[in-house]
PDB file of N, CA, C and O in Angstrom, chain B, residues numbered from 101:
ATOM      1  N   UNK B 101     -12.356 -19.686  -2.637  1.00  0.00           N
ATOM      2  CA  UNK B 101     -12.689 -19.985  -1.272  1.00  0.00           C
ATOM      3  C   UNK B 101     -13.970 -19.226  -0.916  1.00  0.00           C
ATOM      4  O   UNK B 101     -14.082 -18.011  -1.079  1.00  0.00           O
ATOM      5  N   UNK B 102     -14.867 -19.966  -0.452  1.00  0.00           N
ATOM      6  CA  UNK B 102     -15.957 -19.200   0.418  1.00  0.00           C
ATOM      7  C   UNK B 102     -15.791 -18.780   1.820  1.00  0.00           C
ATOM      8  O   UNK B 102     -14.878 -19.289   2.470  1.00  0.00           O
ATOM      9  N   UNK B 103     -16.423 -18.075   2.255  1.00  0.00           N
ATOM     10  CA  UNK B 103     -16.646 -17.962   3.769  1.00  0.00           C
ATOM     11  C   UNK B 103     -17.112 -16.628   4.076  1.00  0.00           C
ATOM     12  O   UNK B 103     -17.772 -15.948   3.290  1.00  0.00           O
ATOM     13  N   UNK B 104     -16.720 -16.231   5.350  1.00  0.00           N
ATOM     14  CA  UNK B 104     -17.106 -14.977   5.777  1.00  0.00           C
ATOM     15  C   UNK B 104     -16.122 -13.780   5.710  1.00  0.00           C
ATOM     16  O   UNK B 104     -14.935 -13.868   6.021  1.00  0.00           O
ATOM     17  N   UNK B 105     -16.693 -12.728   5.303  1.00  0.00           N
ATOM     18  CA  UNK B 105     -16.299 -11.813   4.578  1.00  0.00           C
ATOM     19  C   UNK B 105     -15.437 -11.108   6.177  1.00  0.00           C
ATOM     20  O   UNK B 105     -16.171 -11.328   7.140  1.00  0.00           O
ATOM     21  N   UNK B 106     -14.381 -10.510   6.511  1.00  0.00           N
ATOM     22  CA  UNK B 106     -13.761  -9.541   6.994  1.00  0.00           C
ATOM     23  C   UNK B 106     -14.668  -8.187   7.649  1.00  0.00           C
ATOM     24  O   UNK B 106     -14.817  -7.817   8.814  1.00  0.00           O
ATOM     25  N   UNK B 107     -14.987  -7.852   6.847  1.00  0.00           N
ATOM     26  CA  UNK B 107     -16.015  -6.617   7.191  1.00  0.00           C
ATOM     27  C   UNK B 107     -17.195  -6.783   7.260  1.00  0.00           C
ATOM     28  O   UNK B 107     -17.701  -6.483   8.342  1.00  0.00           O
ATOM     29  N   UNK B 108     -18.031  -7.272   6.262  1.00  0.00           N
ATOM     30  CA  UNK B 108     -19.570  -7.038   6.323  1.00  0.00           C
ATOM     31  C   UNK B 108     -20.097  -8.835   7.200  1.00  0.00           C
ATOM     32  O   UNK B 108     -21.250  -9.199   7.432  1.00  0.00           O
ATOM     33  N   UNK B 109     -19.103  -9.428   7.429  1.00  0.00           N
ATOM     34  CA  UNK B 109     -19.175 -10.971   7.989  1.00  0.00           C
ATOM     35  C   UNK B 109     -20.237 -11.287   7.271  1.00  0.00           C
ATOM     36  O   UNK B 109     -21.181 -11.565   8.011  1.00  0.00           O
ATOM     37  N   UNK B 110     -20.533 -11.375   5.965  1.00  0.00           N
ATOM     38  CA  UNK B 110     -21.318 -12.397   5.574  1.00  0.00           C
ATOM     39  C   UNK B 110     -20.472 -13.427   4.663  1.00  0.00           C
ATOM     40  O   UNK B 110     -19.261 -13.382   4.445  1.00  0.00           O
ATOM     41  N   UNK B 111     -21.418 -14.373   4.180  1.00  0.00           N
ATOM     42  CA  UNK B 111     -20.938 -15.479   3.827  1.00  0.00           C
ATOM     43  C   UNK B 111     -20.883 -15.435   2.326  1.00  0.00           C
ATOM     44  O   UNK B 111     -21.923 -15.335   1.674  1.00  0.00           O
ATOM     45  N   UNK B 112     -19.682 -15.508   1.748  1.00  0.00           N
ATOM     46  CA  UNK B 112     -19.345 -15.018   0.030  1.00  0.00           C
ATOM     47  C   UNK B 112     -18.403 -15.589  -0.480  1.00  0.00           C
ATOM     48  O   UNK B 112     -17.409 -15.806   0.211  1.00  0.00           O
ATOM     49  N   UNK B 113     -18.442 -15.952  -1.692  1.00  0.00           N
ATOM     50  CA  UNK B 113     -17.033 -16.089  -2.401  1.00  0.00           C
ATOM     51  C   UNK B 113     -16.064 -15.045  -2.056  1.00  0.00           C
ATOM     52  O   UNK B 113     -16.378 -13.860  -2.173  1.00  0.00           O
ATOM     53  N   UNK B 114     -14.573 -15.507  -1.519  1.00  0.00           N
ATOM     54  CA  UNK B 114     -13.929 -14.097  -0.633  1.00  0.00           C
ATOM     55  C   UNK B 114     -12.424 -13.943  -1.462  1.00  0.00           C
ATOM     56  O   UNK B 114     -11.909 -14.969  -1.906  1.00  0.00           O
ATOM     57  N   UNK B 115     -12.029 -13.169  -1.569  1.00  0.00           N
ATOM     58  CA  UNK B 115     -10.418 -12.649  -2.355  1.00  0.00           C
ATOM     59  C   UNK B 115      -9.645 -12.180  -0.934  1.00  0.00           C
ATOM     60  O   UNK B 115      -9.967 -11.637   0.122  1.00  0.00           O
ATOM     61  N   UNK B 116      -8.528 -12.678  -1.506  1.00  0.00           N
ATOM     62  CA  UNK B 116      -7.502 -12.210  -0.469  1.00  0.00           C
ATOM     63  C   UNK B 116      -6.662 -10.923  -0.425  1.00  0.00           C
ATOM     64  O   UNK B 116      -5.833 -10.803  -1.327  1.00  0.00           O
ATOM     65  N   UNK B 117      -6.734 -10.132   0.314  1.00  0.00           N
ATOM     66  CA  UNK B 117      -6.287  -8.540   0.296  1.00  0.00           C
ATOM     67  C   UNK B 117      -5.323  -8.631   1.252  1.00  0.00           C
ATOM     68  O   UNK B 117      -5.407  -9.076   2.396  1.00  0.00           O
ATOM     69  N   UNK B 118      -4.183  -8.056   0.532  1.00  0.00           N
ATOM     70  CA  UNK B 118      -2.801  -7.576   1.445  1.00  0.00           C
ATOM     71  C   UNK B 118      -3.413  -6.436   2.266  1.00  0.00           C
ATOM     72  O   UNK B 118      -4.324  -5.771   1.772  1.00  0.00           O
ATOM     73  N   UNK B 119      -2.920  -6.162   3.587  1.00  0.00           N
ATOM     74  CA  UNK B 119      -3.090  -5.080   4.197  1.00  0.00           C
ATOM     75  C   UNK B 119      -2.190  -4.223   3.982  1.00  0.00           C
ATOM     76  O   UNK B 119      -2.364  -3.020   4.176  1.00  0.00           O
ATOM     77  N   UNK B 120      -1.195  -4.693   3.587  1.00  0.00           N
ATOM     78  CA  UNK B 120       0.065  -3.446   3.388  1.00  0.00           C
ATOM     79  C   UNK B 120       0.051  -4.011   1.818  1.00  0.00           C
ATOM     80  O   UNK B 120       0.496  -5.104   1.466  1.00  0.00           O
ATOM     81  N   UNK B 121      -0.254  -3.517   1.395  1.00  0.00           N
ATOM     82  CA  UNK B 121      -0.115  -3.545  -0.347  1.00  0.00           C
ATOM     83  C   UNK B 121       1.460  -2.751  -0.792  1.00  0.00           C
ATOM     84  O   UNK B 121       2.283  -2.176  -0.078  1.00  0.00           O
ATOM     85  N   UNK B 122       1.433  -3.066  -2.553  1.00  0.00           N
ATOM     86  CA  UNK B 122       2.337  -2.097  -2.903  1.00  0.00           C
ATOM     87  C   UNK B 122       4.055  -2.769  -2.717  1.00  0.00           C
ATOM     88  O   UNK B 122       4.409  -3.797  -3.296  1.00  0.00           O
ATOM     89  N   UNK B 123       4.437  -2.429  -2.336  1.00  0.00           N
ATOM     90  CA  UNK B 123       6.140  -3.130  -1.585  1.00  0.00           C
ATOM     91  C   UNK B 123       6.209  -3.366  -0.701  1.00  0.00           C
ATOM     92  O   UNK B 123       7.321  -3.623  -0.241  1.00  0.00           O
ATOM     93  N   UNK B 124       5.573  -3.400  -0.259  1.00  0.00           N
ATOM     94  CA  UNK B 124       4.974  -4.055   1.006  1.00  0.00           C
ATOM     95  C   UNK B 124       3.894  -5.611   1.270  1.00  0.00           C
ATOM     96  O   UNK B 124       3.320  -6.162   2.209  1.00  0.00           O
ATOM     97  N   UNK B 125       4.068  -5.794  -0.025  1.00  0.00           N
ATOM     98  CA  UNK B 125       3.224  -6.931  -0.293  1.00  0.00           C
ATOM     99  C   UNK B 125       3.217  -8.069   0.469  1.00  0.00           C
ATOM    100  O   UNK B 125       2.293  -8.661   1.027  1.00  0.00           O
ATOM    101  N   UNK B 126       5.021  -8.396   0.371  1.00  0.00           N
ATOM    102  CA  UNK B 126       5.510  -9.667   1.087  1.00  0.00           C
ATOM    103  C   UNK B 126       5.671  -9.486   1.938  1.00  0.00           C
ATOM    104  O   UNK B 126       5.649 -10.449   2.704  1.00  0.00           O
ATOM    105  N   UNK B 127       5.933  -8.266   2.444  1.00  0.00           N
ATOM    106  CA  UNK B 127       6.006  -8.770   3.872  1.00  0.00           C
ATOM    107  C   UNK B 127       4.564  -8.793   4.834  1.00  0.00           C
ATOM    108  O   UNK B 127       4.520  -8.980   6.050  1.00  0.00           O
ATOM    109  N   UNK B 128       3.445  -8.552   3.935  1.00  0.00           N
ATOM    110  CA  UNK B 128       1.963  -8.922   4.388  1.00  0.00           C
ATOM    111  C   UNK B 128       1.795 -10.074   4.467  1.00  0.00           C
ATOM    112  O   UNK B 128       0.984 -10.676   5.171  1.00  0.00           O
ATOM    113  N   UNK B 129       2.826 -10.615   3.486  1.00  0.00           N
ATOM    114  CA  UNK B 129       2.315 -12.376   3.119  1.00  0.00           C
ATOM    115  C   UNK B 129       3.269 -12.756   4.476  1.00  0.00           C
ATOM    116  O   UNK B 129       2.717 -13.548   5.239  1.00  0.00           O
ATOM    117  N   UNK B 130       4.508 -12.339   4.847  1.00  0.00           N
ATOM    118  CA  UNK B 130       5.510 -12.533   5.869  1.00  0.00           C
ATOM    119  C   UNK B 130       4.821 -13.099   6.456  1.00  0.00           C
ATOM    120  O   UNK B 130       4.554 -14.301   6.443  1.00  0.00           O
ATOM    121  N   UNK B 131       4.130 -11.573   7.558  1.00  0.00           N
ATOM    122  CA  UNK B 131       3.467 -11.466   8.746  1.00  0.00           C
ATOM    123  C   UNK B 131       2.201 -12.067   8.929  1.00  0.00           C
ATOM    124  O   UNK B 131       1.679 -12.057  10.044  1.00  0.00           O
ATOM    125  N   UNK B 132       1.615 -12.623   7.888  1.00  0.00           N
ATOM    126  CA  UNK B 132       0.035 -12.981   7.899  1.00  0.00           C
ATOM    127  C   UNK B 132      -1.049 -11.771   7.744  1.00  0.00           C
ATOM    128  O   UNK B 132      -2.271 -11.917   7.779  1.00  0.00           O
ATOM    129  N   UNK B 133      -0.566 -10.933   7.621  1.00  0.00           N
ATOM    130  CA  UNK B 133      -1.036  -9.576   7.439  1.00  0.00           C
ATOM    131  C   UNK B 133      -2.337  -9.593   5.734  1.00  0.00           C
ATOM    132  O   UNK B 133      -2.337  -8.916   4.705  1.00  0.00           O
ATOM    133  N   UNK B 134      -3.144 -10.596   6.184  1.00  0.00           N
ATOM    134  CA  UNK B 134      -3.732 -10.528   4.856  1.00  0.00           C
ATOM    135  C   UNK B 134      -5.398 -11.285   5.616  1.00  0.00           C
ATOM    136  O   UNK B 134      -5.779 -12.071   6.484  1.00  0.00           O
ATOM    137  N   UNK B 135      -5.859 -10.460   4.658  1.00  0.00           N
ATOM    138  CA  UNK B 135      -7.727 -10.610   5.129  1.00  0.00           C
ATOM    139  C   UNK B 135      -8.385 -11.181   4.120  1.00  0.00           C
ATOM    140  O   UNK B 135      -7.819 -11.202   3.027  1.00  0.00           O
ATOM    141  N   UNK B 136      -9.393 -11.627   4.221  1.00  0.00           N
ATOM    142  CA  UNK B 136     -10.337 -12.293   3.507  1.00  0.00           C
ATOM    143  C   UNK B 136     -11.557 -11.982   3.217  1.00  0.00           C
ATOM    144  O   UNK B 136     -12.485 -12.595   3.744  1.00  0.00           O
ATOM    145  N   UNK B 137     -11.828 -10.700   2.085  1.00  0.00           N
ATOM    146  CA  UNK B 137     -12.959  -9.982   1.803  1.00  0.00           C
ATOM    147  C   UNK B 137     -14.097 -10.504   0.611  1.00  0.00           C
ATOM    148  O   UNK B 137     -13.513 -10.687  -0.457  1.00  0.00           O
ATOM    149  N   UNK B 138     -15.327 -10.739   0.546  1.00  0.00           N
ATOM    150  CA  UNK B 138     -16.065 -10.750  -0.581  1.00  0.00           C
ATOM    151  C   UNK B 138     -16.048  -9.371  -1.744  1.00  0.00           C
ATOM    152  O   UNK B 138     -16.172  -8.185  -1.436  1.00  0.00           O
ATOM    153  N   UNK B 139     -15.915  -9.768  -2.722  1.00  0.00           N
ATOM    154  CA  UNK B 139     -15.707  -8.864  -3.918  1.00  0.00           C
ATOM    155  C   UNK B 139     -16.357  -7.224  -3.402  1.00  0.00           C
ATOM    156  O   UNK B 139     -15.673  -6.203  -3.464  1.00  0.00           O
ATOM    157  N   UNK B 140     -17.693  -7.259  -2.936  1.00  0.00           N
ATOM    158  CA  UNK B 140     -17.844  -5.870  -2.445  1.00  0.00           C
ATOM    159  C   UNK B 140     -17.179  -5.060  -1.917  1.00  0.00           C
ATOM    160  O   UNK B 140     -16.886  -3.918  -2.270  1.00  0.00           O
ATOM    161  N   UNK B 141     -16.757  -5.983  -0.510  1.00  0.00           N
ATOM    162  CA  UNK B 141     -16.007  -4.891   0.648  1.00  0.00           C
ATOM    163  C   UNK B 141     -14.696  -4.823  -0.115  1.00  0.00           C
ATOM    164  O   UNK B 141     -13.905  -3.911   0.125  1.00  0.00           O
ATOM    165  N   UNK B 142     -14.455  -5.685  -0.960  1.00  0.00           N
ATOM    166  CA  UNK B 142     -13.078  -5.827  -1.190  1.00  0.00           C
ATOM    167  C   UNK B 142     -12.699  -4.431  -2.817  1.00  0.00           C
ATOM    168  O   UNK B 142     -11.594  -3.924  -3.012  1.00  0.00           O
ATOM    169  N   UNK B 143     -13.355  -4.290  -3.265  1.00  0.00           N
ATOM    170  CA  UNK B 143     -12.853  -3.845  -4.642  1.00  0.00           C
ATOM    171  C   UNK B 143     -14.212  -3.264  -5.592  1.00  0.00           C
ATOM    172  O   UNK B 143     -14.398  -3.277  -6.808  1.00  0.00           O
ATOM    173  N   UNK B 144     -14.851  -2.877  -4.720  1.00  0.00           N
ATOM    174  CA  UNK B 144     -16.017  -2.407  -5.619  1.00  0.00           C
ATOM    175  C   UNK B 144     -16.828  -0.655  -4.683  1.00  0.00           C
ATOM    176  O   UNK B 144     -17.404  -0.621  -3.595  1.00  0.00           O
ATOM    177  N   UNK B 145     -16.557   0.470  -5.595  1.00  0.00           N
ATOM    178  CA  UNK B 145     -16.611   1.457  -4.925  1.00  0.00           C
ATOM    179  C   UNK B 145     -18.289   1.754  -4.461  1.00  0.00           C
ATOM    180  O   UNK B 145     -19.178   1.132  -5.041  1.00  0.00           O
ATOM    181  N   UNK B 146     -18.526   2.476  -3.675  1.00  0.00           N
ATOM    182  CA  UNK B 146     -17.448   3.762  -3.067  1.00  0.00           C
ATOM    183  C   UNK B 146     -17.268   2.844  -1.592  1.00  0.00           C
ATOM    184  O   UNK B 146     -16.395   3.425  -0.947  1.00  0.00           O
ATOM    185  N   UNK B 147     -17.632   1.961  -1.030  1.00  0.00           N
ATOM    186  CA  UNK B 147     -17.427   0.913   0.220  1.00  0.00           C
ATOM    187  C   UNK B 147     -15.630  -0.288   0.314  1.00  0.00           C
ATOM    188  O   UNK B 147     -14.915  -0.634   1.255  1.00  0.00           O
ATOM    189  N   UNK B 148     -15.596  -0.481  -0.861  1.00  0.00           N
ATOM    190  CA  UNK B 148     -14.414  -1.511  -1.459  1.00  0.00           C
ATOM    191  C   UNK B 148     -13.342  -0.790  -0.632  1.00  0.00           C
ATOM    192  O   UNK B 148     -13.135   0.422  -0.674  1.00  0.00           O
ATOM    193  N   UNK B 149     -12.666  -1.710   0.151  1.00  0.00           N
ATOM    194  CA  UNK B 149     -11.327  -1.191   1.009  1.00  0.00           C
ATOM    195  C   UNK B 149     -10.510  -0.769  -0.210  1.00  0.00           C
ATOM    196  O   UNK B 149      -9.991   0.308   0.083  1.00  0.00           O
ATOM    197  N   UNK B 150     -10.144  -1.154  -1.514  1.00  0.00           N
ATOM    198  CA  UNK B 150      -9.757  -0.100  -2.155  1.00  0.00           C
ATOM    199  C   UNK B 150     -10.065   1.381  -3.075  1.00  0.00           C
ATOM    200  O   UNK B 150      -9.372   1.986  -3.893  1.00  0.00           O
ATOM    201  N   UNK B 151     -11.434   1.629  -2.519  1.00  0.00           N
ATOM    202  CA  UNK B 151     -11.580   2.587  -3.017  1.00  0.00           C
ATOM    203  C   UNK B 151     -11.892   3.397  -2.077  1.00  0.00           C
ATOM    204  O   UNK B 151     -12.265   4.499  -2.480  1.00  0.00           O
ATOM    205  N   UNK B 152     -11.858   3.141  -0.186  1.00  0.00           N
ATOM    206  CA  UNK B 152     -12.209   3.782   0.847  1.00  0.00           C
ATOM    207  C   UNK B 152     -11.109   4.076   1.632  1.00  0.00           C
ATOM    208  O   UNK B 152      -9.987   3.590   1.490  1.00  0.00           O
ATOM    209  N   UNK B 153     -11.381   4.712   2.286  1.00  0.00           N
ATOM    210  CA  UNK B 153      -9.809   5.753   2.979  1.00  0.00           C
ATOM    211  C   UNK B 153     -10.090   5.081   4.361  1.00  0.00           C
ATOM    212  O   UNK B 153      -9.270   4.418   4.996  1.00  0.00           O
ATOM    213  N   UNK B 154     -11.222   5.320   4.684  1.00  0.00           N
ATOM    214  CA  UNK B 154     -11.721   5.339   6.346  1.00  0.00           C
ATOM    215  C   UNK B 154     -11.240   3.492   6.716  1.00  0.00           C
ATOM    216  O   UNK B 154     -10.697   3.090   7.745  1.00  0.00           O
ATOM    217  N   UNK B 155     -11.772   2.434   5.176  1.00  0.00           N
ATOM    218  CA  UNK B 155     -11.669   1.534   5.500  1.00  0.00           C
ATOM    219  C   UNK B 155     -10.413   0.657   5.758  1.00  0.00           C
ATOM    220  O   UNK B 155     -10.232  -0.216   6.606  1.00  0.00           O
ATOM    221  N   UNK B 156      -9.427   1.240   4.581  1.00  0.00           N
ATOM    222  CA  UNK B 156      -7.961   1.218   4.544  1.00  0.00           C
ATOM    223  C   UNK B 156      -7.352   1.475   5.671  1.00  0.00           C
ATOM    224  O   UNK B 156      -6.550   0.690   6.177  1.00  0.00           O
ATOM    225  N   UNK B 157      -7.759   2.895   6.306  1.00  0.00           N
ATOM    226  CA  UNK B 157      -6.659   3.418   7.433  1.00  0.00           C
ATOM    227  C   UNK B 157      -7.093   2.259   8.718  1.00  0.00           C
ATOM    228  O   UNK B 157      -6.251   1.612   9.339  1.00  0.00           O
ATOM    229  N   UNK B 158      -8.491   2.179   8.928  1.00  0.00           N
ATOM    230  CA  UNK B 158      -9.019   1.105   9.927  1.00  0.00           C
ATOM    231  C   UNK B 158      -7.810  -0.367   9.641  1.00  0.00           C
ATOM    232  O   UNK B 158      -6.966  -0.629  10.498  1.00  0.00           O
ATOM    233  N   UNK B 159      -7.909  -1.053   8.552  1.00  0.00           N
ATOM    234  CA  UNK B 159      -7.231  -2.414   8.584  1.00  0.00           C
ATOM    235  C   UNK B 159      -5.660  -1.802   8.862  1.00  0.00           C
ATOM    236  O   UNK B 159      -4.906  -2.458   9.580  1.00  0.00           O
ATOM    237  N   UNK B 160      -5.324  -0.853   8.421  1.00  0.00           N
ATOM    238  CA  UNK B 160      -3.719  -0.782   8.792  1.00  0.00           C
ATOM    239  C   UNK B 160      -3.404  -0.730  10.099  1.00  0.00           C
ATOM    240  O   UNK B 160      -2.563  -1.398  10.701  1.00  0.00           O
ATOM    241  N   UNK B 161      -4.669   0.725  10.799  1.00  0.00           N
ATOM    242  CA  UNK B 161      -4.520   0.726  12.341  1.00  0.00           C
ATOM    243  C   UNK B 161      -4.397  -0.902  12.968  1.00  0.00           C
ATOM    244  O   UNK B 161      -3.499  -1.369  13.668  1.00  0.00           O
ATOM    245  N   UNK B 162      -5.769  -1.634  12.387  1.00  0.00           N
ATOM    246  CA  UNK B 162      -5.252  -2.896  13.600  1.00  0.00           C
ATOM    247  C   UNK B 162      -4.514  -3.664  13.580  1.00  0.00           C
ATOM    248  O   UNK B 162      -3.975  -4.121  14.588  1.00  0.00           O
ATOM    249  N   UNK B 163      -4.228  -4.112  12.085  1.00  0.00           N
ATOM    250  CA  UNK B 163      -2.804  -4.593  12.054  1.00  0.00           C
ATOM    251  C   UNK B 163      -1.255  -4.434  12.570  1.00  0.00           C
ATOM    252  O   UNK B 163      -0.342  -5.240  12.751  1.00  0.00           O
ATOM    253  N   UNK B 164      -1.433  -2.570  12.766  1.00  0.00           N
ATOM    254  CA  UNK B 164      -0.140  -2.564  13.324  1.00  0.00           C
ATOM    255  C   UNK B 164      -0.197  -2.527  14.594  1.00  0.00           C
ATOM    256  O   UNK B 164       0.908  -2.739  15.094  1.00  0.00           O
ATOM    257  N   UNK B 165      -1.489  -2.243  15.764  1.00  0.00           N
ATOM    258  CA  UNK B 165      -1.940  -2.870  16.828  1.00  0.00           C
ATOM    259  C   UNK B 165      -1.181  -4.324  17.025  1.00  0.00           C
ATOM    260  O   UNK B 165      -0.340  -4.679  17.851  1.00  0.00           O
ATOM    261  N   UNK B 166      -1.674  -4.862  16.180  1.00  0.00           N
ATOM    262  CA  UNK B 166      -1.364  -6.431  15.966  1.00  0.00           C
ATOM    263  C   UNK B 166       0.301  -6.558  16.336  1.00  0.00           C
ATOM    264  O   UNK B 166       0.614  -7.030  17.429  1.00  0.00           O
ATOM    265  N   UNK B 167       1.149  -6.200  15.557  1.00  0.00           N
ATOM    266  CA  UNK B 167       2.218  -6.328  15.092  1.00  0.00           C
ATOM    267  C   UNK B 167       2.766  -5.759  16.272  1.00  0.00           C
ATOM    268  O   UNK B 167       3.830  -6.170  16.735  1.00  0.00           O
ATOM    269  N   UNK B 168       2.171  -4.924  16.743  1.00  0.00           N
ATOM    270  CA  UNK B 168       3.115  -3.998  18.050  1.00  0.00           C
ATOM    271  C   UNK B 168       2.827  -4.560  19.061  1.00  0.00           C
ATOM    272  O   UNK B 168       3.626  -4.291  19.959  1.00  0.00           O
ATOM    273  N   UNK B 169       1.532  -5.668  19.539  1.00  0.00           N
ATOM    274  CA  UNK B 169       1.875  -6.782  20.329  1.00  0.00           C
ATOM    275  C   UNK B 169       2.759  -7.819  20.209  1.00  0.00           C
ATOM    276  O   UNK B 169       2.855  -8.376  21.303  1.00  0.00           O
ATOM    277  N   UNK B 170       3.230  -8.167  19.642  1.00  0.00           N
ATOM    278  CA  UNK B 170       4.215  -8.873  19.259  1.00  0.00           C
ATOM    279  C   UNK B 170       5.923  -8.489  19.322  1.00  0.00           C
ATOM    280  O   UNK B 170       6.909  -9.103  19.729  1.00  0.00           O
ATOM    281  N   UNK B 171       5.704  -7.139  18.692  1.00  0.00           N
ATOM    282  CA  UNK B 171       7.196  -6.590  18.171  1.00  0.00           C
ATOM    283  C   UNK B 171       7.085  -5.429  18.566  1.00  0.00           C
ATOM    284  O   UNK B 171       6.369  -5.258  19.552  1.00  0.00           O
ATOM    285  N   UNK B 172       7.865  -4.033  17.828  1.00  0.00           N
ATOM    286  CA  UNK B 172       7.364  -2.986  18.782  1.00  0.00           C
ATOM    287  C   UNK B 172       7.084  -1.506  17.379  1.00  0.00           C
ATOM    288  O   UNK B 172       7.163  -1.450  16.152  1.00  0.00           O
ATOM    289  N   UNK B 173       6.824  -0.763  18.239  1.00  0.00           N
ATOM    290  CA  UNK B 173       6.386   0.049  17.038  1.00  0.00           C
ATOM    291  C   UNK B 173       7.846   0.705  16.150  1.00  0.00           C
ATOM    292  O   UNK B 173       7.677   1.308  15.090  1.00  0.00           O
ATOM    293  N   UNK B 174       9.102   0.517  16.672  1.00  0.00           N
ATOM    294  CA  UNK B 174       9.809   0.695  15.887  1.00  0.00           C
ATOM    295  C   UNK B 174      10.425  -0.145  14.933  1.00  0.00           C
ATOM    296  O   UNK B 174      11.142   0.142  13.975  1.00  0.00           O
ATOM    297  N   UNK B 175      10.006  -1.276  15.376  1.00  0.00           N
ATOM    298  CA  UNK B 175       9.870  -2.725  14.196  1.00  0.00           C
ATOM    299  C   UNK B 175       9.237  -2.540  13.243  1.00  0.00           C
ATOM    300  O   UNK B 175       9.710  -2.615  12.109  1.00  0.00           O
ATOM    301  N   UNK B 176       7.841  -2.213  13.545  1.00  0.00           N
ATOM    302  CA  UNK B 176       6.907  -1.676  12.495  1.00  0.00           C
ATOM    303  C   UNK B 176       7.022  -0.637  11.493  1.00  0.00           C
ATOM    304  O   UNK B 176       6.632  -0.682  10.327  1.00  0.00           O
ATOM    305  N   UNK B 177       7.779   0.577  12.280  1.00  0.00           N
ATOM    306  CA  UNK B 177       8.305   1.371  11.509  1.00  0.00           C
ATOM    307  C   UNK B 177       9.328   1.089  10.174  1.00  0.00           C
ATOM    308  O   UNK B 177       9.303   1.517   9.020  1.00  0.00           O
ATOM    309  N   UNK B 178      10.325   0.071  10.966  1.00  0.00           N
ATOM    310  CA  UNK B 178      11.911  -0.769   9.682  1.00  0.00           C
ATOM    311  C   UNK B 178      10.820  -0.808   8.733  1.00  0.00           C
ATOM    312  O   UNK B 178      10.713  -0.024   7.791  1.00  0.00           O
ATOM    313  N   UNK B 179       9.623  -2.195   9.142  1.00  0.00           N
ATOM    314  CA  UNK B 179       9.130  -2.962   8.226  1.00  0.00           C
ATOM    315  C   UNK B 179       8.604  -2.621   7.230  1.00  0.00           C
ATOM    316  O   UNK B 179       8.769  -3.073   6.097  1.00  0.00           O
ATOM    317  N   UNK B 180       7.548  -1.327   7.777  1.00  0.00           N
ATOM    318  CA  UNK B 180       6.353  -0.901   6.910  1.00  0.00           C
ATOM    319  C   UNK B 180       6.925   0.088   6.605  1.00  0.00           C
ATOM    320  O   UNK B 180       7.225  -0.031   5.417  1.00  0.00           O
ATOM    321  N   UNK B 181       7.349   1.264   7.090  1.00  0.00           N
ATOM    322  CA  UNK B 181       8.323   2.577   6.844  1.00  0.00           C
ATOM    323  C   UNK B 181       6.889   3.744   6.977  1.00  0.00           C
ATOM    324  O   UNK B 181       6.792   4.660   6.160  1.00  0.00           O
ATOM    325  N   UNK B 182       5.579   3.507   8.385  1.00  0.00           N
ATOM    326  CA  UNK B 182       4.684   4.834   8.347  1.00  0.00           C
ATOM    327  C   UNK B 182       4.243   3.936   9.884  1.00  0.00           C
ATOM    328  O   UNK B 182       4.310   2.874  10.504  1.00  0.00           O
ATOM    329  N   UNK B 183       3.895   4.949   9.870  1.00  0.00           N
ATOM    330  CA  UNK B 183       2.824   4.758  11.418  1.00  0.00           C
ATOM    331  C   UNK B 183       1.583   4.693  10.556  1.00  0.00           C
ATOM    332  O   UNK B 183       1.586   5.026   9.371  1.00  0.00           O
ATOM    333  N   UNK B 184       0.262   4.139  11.363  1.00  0.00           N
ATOM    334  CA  UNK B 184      -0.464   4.683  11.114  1.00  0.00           C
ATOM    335  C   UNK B 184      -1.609   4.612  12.337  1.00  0.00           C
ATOM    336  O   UNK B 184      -2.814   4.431  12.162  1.00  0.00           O
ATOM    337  N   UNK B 185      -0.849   4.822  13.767  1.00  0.00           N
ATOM    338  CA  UNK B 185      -1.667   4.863  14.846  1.00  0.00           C
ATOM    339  C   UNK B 185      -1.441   6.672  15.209  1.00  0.00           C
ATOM    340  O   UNK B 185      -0.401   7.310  15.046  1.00  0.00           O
ATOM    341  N   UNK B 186      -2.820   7.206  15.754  1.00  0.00           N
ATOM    342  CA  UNK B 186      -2.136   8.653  15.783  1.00  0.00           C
ATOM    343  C   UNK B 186      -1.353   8.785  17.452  1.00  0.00           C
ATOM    344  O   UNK B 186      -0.517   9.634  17.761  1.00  0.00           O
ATOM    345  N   UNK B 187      -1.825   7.851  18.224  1.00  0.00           N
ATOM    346  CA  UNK B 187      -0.777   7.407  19.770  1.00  0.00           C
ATOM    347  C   UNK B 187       0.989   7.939  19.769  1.00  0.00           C
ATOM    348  O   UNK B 187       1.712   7.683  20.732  1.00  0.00           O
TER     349      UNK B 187
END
């Protein structure tokens, strides 16, 4: 798939990244909890959401933003089993 990248919004061949990775996989796929990065932002250091801390903690914060409009933060808690808003 092409399109626009998640982070740097440009226009790229894009991979799909769980936001909650790990055992948490499916229930990224559940919730829709999944972004659409070009190979850079996505997996290529020291910028690649998996090789960046700042960029990781950012997509989790808004996601669970996300999720806590919807549901509540102790939903989030069952689901995901962390906070990661410091509120």
């Amino acid at each position: 798939m092409t399109g626009l990248c998640y982070f740097c919004h440009e226009w790229h061949p894009l991979e799909r990244h769980h936001v909650y990775g790990a055992s948490n996989r499916k229930k990224s796929e559940k919730y829709g909890y999944v972004v659409h990065l070009c190979h850079k932002c996505h997996n290529e250091p020291p910028d690649g959401v998996h090789h960046n801390a700042e960029k990781m903690l950012a997509l989790h914060q808004a996601f669970q933003r996300i999720h806590e409009q919807t549901y509540s933060r102790e939903h989030f808690m069952q689901e995901f089993g962390k906070n990661y808003l410091e509120d």
